[in-house]
C-alpha positions in Angstrom: -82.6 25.6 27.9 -78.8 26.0 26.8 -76.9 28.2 28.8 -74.6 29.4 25.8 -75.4 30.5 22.1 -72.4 29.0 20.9 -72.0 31.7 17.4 -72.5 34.5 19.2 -70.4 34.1 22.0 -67.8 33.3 19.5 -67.9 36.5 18.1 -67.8 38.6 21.1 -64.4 36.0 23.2 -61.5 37.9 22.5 -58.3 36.1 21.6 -56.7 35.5 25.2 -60.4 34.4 25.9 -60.9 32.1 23.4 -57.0 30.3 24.4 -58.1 30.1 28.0 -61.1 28.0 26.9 -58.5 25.6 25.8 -56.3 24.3 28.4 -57.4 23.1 32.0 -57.4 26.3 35.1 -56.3 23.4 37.4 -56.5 19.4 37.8 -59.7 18.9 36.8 -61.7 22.3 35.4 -61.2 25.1 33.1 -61.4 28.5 33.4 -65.1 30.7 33.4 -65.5 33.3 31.5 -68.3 35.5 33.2 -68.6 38.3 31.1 -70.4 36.1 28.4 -72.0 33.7 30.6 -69.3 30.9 30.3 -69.2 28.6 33.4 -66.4 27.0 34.3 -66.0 23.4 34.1 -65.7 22.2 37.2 -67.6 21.2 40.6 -70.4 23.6 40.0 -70.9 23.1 36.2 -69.0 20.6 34.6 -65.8 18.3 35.8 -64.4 15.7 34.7 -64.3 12.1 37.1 -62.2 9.0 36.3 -63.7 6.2 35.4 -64.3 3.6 34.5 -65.7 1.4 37.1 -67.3 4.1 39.1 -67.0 7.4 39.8 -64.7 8.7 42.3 -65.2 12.3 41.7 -62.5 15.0 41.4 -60.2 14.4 44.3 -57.5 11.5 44.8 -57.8 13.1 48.5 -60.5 12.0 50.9 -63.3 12.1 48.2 -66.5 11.0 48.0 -67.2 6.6 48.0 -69.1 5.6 45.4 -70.2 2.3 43.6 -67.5 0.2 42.6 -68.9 -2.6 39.2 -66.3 -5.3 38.2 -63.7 -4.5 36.3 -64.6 -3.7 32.2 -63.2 -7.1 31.3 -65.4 -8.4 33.3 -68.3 -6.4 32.0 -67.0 -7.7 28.7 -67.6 -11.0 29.6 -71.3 -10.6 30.3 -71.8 -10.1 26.7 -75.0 -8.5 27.1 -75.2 -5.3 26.1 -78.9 -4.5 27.9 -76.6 -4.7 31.2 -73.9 -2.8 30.3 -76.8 -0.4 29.5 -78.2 -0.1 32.8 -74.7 -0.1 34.6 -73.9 3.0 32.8 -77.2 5.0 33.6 -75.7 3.6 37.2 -72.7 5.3 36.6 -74.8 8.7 35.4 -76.5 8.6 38.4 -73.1 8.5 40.1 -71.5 11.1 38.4 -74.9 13.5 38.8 -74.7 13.1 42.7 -71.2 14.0 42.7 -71.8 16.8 40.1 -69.5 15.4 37.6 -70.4 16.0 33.7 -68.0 14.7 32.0 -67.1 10.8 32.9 -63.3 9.6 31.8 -64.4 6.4 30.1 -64.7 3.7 29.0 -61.2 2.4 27.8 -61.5 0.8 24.8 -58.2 -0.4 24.1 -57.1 -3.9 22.8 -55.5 -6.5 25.3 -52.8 -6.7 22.6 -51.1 -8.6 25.5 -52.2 -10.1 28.7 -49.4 -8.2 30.6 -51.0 -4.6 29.6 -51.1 -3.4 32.8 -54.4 -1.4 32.4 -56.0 -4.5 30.5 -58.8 -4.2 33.4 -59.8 -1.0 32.5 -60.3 -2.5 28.9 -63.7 -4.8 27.9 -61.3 -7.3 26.2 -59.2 -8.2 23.3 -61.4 -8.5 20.5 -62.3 -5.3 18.6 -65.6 -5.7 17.9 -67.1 -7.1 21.6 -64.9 -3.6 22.7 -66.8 -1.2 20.3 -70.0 -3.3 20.9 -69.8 -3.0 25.0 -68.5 0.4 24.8 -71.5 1.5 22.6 -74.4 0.1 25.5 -71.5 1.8 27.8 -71.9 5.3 26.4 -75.4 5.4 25.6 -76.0 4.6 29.5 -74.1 7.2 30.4 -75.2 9.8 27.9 -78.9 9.7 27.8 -78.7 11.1 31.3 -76.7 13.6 30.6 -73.3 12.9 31.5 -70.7 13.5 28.7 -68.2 10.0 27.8 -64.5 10.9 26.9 -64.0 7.2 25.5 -60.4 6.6 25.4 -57.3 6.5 25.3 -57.5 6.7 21.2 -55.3 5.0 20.4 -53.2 1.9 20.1 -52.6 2.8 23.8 -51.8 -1.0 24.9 -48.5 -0.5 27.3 -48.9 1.1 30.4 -44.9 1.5 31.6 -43.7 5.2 30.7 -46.1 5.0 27.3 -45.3 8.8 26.6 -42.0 7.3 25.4 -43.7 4.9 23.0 -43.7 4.5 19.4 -46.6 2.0 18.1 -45.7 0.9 14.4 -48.6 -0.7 12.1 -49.8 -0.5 9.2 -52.9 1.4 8.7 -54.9 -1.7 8.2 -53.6 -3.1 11.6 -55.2 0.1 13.1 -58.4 0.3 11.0 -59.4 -3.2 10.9 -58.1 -3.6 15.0 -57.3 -0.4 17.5 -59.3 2.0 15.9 -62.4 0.1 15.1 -63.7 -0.1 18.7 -63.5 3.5 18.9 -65.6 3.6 14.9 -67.7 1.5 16.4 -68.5 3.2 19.6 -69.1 6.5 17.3 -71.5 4.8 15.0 -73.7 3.6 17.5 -73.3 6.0 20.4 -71.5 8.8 19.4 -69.1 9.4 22.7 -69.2 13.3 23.2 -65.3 13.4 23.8 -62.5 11.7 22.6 -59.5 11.3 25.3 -56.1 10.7 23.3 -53.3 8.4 24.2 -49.7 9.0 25.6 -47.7 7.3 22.7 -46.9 8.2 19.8 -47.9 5.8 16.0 -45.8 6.1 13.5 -43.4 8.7 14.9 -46.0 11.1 15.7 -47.7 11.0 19.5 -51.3 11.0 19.5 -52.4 13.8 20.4 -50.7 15.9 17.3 -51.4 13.2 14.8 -53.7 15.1 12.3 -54.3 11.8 10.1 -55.7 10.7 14.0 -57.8 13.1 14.8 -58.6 15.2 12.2 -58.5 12.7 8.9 -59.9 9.2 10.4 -62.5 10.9 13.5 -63.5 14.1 11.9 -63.6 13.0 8.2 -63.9 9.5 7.7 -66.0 9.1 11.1 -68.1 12.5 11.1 -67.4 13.2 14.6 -67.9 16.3 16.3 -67.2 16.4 19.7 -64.4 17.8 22.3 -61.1 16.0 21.8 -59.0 16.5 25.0 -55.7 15.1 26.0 -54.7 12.5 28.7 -53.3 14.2 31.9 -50.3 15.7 31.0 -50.4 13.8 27.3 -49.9 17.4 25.4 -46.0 17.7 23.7 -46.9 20.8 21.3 -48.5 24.3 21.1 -48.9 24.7 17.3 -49.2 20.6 16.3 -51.1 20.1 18.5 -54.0 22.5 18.3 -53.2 22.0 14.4 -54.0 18.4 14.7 -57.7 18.5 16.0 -56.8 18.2 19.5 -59.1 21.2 21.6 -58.4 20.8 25.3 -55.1 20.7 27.3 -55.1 18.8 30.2 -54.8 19.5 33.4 -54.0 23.0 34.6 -52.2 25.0 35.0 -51.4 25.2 31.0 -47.8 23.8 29.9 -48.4 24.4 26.2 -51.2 26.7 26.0 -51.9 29.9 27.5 -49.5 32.8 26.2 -47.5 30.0 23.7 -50.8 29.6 22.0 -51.2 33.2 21.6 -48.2 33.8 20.5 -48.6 31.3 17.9 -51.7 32.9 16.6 -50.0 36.4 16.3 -47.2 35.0 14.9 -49.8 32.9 11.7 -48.5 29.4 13.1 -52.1 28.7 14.2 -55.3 30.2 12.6 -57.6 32.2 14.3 -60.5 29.4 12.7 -58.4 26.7 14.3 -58.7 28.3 17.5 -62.7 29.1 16.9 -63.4 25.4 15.7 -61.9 24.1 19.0 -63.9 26.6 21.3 -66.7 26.1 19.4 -66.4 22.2 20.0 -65.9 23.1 24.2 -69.0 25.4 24.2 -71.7 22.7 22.3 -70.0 20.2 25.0 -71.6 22.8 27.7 -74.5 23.3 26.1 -74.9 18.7 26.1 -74.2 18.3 29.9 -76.0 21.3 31.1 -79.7 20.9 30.9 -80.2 18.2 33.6 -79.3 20.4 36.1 -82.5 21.4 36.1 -84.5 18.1 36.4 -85.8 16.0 39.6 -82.6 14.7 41.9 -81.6 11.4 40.9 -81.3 8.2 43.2 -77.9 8.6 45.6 -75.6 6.9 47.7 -75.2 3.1 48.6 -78.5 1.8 47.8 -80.0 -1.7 47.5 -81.0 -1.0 43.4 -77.2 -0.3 43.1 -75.7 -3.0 45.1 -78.0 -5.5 43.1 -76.7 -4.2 39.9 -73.1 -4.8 40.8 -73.8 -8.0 42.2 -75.6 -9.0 38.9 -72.9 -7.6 36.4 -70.4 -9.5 39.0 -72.2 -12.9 38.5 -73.1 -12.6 35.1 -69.6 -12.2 34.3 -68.2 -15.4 35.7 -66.8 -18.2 33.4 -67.5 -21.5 33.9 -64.2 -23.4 32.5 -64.7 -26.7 33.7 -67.3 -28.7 35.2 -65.9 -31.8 35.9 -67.8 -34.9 37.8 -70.7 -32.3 37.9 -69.6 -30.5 40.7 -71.1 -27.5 41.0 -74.0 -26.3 41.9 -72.7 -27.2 45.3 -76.0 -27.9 47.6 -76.7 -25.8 50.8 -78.9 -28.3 52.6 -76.5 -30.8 52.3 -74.4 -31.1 55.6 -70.7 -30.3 54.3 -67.6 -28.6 55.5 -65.7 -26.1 53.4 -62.3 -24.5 53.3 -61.7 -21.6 52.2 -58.0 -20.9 50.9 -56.3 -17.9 50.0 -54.8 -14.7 50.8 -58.1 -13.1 49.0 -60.4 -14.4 50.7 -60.7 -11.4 53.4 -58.6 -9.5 50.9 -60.0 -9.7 47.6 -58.6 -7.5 44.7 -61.4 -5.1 44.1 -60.3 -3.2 41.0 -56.7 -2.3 39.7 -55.4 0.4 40.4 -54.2 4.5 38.9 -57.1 6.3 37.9 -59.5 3.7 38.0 -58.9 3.6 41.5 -61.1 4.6 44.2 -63.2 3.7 47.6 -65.6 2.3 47.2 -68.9 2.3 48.9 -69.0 -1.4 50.3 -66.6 -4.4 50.0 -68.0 -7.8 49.2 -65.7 -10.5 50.8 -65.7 -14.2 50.0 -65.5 -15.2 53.2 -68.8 -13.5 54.2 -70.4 -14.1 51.2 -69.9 -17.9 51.9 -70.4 -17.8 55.5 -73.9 -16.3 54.8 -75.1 -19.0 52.8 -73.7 -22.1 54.8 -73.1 -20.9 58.3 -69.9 -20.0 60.2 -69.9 -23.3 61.8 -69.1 -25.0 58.6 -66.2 -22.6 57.2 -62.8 -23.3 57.9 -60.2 -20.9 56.4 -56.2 -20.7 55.4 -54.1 -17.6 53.9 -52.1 -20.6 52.4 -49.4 -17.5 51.5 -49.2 -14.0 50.5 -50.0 -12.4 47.8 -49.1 -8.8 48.0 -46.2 -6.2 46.9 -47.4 -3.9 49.5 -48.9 -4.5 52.4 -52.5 -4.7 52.4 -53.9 -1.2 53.0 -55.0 -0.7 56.9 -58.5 0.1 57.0 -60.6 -2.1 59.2 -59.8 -2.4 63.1 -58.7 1.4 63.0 -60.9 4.4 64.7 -60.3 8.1 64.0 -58.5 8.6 67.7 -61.0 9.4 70.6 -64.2 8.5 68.9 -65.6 5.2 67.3 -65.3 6.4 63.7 -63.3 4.1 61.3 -60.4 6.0 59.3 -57.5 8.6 60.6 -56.7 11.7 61.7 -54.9 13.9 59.8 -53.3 17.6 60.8 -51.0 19.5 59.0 -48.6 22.5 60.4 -46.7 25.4 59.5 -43.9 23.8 61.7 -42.1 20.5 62.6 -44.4 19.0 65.2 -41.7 16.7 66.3 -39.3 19.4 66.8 -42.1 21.8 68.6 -44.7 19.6 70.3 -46.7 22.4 71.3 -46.9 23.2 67.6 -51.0 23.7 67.1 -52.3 22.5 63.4 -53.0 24.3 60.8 -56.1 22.3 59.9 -57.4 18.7 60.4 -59.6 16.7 58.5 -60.4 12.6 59.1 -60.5 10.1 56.1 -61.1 6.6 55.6 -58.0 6.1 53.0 -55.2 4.4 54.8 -53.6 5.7 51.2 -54.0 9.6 50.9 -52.7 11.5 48.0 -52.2 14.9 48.9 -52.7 15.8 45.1 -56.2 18.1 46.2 -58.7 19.1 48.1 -56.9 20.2 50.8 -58.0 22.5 53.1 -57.2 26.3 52.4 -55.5 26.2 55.7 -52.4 24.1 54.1 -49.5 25.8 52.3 -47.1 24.8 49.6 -44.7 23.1 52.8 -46.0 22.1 55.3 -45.9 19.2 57.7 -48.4 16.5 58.9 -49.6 13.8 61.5 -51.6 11.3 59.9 -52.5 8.7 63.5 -55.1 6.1 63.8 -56.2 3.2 66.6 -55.7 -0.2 65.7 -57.6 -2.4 67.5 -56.0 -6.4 67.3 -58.9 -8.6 66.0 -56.4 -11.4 67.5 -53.3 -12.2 69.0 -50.8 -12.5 66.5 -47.5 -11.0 65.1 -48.3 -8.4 62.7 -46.3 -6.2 60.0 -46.9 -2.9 59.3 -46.0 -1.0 56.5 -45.2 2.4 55.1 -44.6 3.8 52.0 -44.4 7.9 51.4 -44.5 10.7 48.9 -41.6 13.2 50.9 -40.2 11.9 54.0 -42.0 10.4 56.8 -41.9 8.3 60.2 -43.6 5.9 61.7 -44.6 5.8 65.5 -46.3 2.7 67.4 -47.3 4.3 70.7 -44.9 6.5 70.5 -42.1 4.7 69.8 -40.8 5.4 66.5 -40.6 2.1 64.3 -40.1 3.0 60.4 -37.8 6.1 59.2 -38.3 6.8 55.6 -37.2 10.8 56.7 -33.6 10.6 56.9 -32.7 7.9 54.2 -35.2 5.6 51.7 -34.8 2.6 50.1 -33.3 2.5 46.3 -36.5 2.0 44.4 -36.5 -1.7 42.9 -40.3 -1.5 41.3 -43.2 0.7 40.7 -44.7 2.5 43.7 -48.1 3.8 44.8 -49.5 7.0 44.1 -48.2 6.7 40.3 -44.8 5.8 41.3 -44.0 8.5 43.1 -43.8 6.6 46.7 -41.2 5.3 47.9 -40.5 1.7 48.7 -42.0 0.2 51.3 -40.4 -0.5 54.5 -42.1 -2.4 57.3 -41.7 -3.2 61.2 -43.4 -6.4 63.2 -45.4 -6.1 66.7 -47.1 -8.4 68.8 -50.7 -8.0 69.2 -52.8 -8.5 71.6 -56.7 -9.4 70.9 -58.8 -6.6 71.7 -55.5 -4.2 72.6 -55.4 -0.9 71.0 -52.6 0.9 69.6 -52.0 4.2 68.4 -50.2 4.5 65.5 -48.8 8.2 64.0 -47.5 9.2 60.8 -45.1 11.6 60.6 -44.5 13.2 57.0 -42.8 16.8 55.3 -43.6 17.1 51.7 -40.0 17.3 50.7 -38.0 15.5 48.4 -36.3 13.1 50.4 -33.1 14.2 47.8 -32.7 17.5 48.3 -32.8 19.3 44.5 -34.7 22.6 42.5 -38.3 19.9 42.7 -38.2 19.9 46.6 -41.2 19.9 47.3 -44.4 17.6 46.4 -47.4 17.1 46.9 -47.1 14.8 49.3 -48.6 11.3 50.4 -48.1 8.5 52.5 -49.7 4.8 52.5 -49.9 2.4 56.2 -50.4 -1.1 55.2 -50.7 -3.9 57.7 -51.5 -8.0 57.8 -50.7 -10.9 59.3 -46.8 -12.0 59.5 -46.9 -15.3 57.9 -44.3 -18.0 58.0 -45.0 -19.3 54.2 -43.6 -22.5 54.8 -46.1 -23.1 57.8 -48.7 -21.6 56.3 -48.4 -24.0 53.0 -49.0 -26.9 55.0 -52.2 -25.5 57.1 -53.6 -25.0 53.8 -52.8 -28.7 52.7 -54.1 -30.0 55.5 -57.6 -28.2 55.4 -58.4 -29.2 52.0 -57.4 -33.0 53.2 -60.0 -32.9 55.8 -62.6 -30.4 54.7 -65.5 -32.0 51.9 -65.2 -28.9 49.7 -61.9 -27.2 49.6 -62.3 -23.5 47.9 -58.8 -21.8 46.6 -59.6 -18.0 45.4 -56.4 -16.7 43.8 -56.7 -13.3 42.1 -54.4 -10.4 41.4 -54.1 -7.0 42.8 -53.7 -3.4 42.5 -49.9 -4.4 42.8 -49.8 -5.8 40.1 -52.6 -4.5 37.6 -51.8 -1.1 37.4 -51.9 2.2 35.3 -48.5 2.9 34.0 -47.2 -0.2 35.6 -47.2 -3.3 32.8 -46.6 -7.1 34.4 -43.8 -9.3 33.5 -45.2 -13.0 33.2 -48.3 -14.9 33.6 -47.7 -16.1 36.9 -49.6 -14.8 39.6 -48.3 -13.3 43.0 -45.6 -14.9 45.1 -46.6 -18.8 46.0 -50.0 -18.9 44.7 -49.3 -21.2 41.6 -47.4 -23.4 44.9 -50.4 -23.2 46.5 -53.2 -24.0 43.9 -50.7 -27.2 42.6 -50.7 -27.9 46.5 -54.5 -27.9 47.8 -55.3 -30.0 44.1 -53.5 -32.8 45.2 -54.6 -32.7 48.2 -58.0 -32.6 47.5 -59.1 -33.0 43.8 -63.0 -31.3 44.7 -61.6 -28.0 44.5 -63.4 -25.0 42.6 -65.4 -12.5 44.7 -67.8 -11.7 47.2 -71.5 -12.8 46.8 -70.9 -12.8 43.0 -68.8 -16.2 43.7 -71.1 -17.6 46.4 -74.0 -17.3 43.8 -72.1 -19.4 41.2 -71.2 -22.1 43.7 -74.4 -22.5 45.0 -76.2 -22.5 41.9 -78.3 -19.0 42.7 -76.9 -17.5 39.0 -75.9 -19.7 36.3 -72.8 -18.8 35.5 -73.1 -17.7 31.8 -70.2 -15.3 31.1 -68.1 -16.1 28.0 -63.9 -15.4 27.9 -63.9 -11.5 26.9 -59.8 -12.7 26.5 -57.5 -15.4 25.9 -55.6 -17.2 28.6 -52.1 -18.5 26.7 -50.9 -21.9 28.4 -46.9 -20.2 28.3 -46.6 -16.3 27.2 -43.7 -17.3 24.7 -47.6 -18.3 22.8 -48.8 -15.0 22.8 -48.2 -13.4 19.5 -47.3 -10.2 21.2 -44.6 -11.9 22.8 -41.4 -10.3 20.8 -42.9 -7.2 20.6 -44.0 -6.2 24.3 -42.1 -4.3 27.0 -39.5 -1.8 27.1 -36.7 -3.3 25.4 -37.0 -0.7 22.7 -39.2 2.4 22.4 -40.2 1.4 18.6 -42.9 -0.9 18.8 -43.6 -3.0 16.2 -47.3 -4.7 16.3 -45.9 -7.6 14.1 -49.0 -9.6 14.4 -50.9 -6.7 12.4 -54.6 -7.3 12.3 -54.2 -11.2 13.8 -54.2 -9.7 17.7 -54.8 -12.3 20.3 -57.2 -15.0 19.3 -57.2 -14.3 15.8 -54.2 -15.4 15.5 -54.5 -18.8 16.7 -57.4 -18.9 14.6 -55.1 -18.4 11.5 -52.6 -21.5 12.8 
């Protein structure tokens, strides 16, 4: 049964009504209007959740886990849409438990580059296995209930400040390339929202181009859904709305609210502009609502999901070589291995901005490998590090006093430091060792306010370890007590992009001796105050405690050289992290992090046998076949790519000179 009769509650919204329909109330819902039965899209109704690779609900704060698949290109490398069927009714399911209605995905966007630093998020570079994937995708998602906004339409293929971008191609380079994964996802799923992109094509952004939205989806396509903007992707009142685009978001409105008024009254919009947008948000209510009432769906971390995840993992492996008929390595057969690598405890999970989030379960390597050939034949080396940051500090640490994982966290009215007998506000624990204060704070906390963030580390070993801390405000660091890291009184000059959407500051980080099976209390001080004083004082706030093993590079080079000498199957995992693949953060070259190239070249010569999580450990010992196909190309030098002259920031005009021959195809036309 619908819960709105879309005509008639046209006719009886007023005008201020009808605007606040149109822009977000607050990050991730807009407003209700009770007096004709409107409910507000949010937690109770509808919200929206990022995506793609699960479904982390509405808060960056302390939010729910959930099920984390592979990244899109790797679902794109399955090539099998029946899969990417069933891991989007997995992400409905998700998205149900944590009463989320409309789901942020998928990305569709071309790899025009292989530096994109959202080319994760994206299924790969060829437009029709995006449209194909992102079809299966959306009919997954949707025949549950649970709305798609398929995005970020379009040519949105540079993450670094891509508000400022102007994408120039001809309109076959966008028909016959970034728009045709989007055409085809329409065709053969119909997405129920469109998300538009940051940049602008041709001069005009996005999200105000009415040949866009308007012209190509409406007309040419036949669409009829809710076209919303990217968070904080709205530059106009009157284009804007004029364009096609219905839904400012997030709230509270920048462009809407009294502008929009204002230019109804004043004939710069028409009053059928405004009812063809709110008629689109109501029949978007009326699609997601009906499954409220039906039987509870299958939650939390269960076996059926983890099986899923492990599948789409090992389906989407690529054999590259095989050489001297390696692989399938042989259980039964007595064997040493070494494993080598900084990601082999730490293996890069997913990328990170909004597709960001934690997970219910972490599949190691290490364990993985360990479970199918015993402990007693593993030996392991870091080799080096591959990290920007610190990895996060999550396991060893207990919520202070009890035996919970995670950290405590208390936030005052007053400086703690300054009055120790200062009692807090509220306290909450979490399992992020990076917490975004963007939401879902308690009610207790006001616009300032300071906070204690302290966890135990217990030392799995004796060792030298460094610890790490990067803020949003100003913060300290204490090791029983002792302070160890100020970022309060001065901060680093900020050299590259930062967690938390490059907000953070630079990390700085302190050593300590550990002591195996020692515990330490470790405290993080923090104000949500600009650390320069100016009219934006105050944040949000946020802090992130990393932590890992201080490695001499040098030394640890020639541990890893020396295990692959004397092990019978050495086992290099290299990967790339959150970073480094990153909304709003592009790369810079091919190479991967720090010494990993040194190391690879290294552990080869030293051993020529060499070849995540139980995905890899199924490949190697022949339990999957591995039968995934390149969803991208892999350039020997980037000066090959043809995107080469035309990617990064050198200019804001972007000019896709390869036109329709993106990638592959234009090799193909060599």
């Amino acid at each position: 049964m619908f819960l709105v009769d879309v005509e008639n509650t046209l006719e009886q919204l007023t005008l201020d009504e009808k605007v606040k329909l149109l822009a977000g109330q607050d990050t991730w819902g807009t407003f209700a209007i009770d007096r004709v039965g409107i409910p507000r899209i949010t937690r109770y109704f509808e919200q929206t959740s990022d995506g793609p690779h699960g479904v982390r609900g509405t808060s960056f704060f302390n939010g729910p886990r959930g099920m984390l698949l592979p990244s899109a290109t790797a679902m794109g490398a399955t090539f099998d849409t029946n899969l990417i069927h069933t891991a989007g009714e997995l992400l409905a399911a998700e998205a149900r438990e944590k009463k989320c209605h409309v789901l942020l995905a998928p990305t569709v966007c071309i790899q025009r580059s292989p530096l994109l630093g959202r080319g994760f998020e994206a299924f790969g570079e060829d437009p029709w296995l995006n449209g194909t994937i992102a079809s299966a995708y959306v009919n997954g998602v949707q025949e549950h209930g649970i709305a798609c906004s398929i995005k970020h339409y379009a040519a949105h293929d540079q993450s670094t400040m891509a508000i400022e971008d102007d994408v120039r191609a001809s309109e076959r380079t966008l028909r016959e390339v970034h728009l045709l994964p989007f055409q085809l996802a329409v065709k053969n799923a119909s997405p129920w929202a469109f998300m538009m992109a940051y940049n602008k094509i041709n001069g005009v952004h996005a999200a105000e181009d009415p040949w866009l939205i308007n012209t190509v989806l409406r007309q040419d396509w036949g669409w009829d859904g809710v076209v919303m903007s990217d968070w904080f992707g709205t530059y106009s009142t009157s284009e804007s709305i004029n364009a096609g685009m219905d839904l400012e978001m997030p709230g509270p409105s920048r462009w809407r609210g009294e502008l929009l008024s204002w230019a109804v009254m004043s004939d710069k919009v028409k009053k059928p502009t405004i009812d063809a947008s709110v008629r689109n948000i109501l029949k978007l209510i009326n699609k997601v609502q009906p499954w409220k009432d039906e039987a509870e769906v299958e939650g939390g971390d269960t076996q059926r999901k983890r099986d899923l995840c492990r599948k789409v993992a090992s389906e989407s492996i690529v054999l590259l070589k095989n050489e001297r008929n390696i692989l399938p390595l042989d259980p039964q057969t007595k064997q040493t291995y070494g494993l080598i690598g900084p990601a082999i405890c730490n293996p890069a999970v997913s990328g990170g901005g909004s597709a960001d989030l934690t997970p219910y379960y972490i599949s190691r390597p290490l364990e993985a490998i360990i479970d199918v050939v015993g402990s007693e034949n593993v030996k392991t080396a870091i080799g080096c590090q591959a990290h920007l940051f610190t990895p996060q500090l999550l396991a060893d640490t207990s919520v202070p006093d009890t035996s919970e994982p995670g950290y405590l966290v208390s936030w005052y009215k007053e400086d703690p430091i300054a009055n120790p007998n200062a009692e807090p506000l509220a306290s909450v624990t979490t399992v992020q060792a990076q917490m975004y204060f963007a939401d879902n704070l308690p009610e207790a906390v006001p616009k300032a306010y300071w906070l204690q963030a302290q966890t135990i580390y217990t030392a799995p070993k004796t060792d030298t370890i460094e610890i790490g801390l990067c803020v949003l405000g100003k913060g300290k660091l204490f090791i029983d007590g002792q302070e160890k890291i100020d970022l309060y009184n001065s901060q680093p000059l900020k050299t590259l992009q930062t967690p938390m959407f490059n907000q953070a500051s630079m990390e700085v980080t302190t050593e300590l001796e550990v002591k195996q099976g020692k515990r330490y209390r470790i405290l993080v001080y923090l104000q949500n105050e600009a650390a320069i004083a100016g009219l934006d004082a105050l944040n949000c706030g946020g802090l992130r405690v990393g932590c890992c093993e201080k490695v001499d590079l040098a030394a640890a080079l020639a541990e890893a050289v020396e295990l692959a000498s004397q092990v019978d199957v050495p086992i290099v995992i290299a990967a790339l992290n959150s970073d480094f693949e990153s909304e709003a953060l592009d790369r810079t070259s091919l190479a991967l992090p720090l010494a990993v190239d040194q190391l690879i070249e290294a552990v080869v010569k030293a051993n020529p046998k060499t070849e995540t999580g139980n995905a890899i450990a199924d490949i190697l010992f022949g339990k999957t076949n591995p039968t995934g196909r390149l969803s991208l190309t892999f350039p020997k030098r980037l000066e090959d790519t043809p995107a080469f002259l035309t990617f990064g920031k050198g200019e804001q005009e972007i000019h896709y000179g390869e036109g329709a021959f993106v990638r592959y195809r234009y090799y193909e036309k060599l």
